[in-house]
C-alpha positions in Angstrom: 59.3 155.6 152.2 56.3 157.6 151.0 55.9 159.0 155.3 59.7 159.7 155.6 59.3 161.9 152.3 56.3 163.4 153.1 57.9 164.1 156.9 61.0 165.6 155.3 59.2 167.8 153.2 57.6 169.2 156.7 60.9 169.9 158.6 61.8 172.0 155.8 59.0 173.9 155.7 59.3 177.4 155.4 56.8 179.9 156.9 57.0 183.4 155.1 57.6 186.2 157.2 57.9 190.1 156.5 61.4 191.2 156.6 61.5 193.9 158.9 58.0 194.6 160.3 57.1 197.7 162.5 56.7 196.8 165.9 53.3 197.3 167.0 53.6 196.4 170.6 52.4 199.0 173.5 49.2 201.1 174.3 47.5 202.6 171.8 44.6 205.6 172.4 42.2 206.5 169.7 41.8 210.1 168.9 38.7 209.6 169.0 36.3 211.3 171.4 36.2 208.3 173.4 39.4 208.0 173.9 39.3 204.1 174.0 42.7 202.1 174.6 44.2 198.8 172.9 46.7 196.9 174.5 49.1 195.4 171.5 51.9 192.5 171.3 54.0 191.9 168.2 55.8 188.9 168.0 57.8 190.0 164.2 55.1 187.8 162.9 51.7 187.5 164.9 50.3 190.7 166.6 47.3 189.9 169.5 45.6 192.6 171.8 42.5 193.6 173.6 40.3 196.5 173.7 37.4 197.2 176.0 34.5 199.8 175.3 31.5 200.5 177.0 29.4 196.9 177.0 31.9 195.5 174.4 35.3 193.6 174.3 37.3 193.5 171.8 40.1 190.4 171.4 42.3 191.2 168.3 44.6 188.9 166.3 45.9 188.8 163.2 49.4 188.5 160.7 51.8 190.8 159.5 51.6 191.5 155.7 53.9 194.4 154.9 56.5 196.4 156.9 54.0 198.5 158.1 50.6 196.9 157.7 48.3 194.2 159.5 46.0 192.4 158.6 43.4 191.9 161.7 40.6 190.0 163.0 38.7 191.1 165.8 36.3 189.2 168.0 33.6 191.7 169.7 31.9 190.3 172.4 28.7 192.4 174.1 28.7 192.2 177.8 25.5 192.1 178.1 24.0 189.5 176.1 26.6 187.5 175.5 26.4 188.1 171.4 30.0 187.7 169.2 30.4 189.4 166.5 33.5 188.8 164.1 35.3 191.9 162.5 37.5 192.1 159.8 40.2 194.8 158.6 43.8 196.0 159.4 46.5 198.2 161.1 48.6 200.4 159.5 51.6 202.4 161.1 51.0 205.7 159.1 53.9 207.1 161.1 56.6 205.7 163.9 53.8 206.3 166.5 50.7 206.5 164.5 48.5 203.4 163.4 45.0 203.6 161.4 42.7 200.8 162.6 40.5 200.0 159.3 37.1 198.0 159.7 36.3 196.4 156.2 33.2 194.2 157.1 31.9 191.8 159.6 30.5 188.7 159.7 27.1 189.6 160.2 26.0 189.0 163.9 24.7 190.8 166.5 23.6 194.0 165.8 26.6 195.0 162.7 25.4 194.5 159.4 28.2 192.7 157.0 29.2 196.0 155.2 30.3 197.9 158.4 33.4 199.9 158.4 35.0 201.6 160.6 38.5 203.8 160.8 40.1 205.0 163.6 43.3 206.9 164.4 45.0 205.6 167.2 48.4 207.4 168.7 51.1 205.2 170.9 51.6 206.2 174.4 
């Protein structure tokens, strides 16, 4: 009996979820002089994308934790030698078409030092 409780307890399982969640889906530029691009699905809960600068790609994931906010994680690979560095921070849709990309640390590879930050101001096209 203790396996058909225990399995019970799992159908029933609830996983939270924001009520309501900005879409973040479509092309994003920075404002940056750069320019660079991100490609962005939402699903209402998970949001994935890529990004590719210069002799770096960027693969983002990451959860929704308010209507309007992100929470991201972002693998950075260098093209050239191979090196992955993992970045941490979030999105935030500061207006219908406007999203701040915020870098809070890293883990410490490759050539960021754990206290890097970035923000960026990307608009949707």
């Amino acid at each position: 009996m203790k396996g058909f409780s225990l399995l019970a307890a799992l159908c029933c399982l609830v996983i939270p979820s924001v009520a309501f969640a900005a879409n973040f889906s479509g092309v994003w530029k920075s404002r940056e002089p750069d320019g660079v691009v991100v490609n962005l699905s939402d699903t209402g809960f998970s949001v994935s994308g890529t990004l590719n600068a210069g002799h770096f790609e960027h693969t983002l994931s990451g959860t929704h934790d308010t209507a309007t906010k992100v929470t991201m994680q972002v693998n950075r690979r260098n093209t050239s030698d191979g090196c992955v560095t993992v970045m941490y921070g979030y999105w935030e849709l500061i207006q219908e078409n406007t999203a701040r990309a915020v870098i809070i640390g890293t883990d410490g590879r490759c050539e960021l030092s754990t206290n890097y930050q970035e923000t960026r101001t990307f608009d949707r096209r």
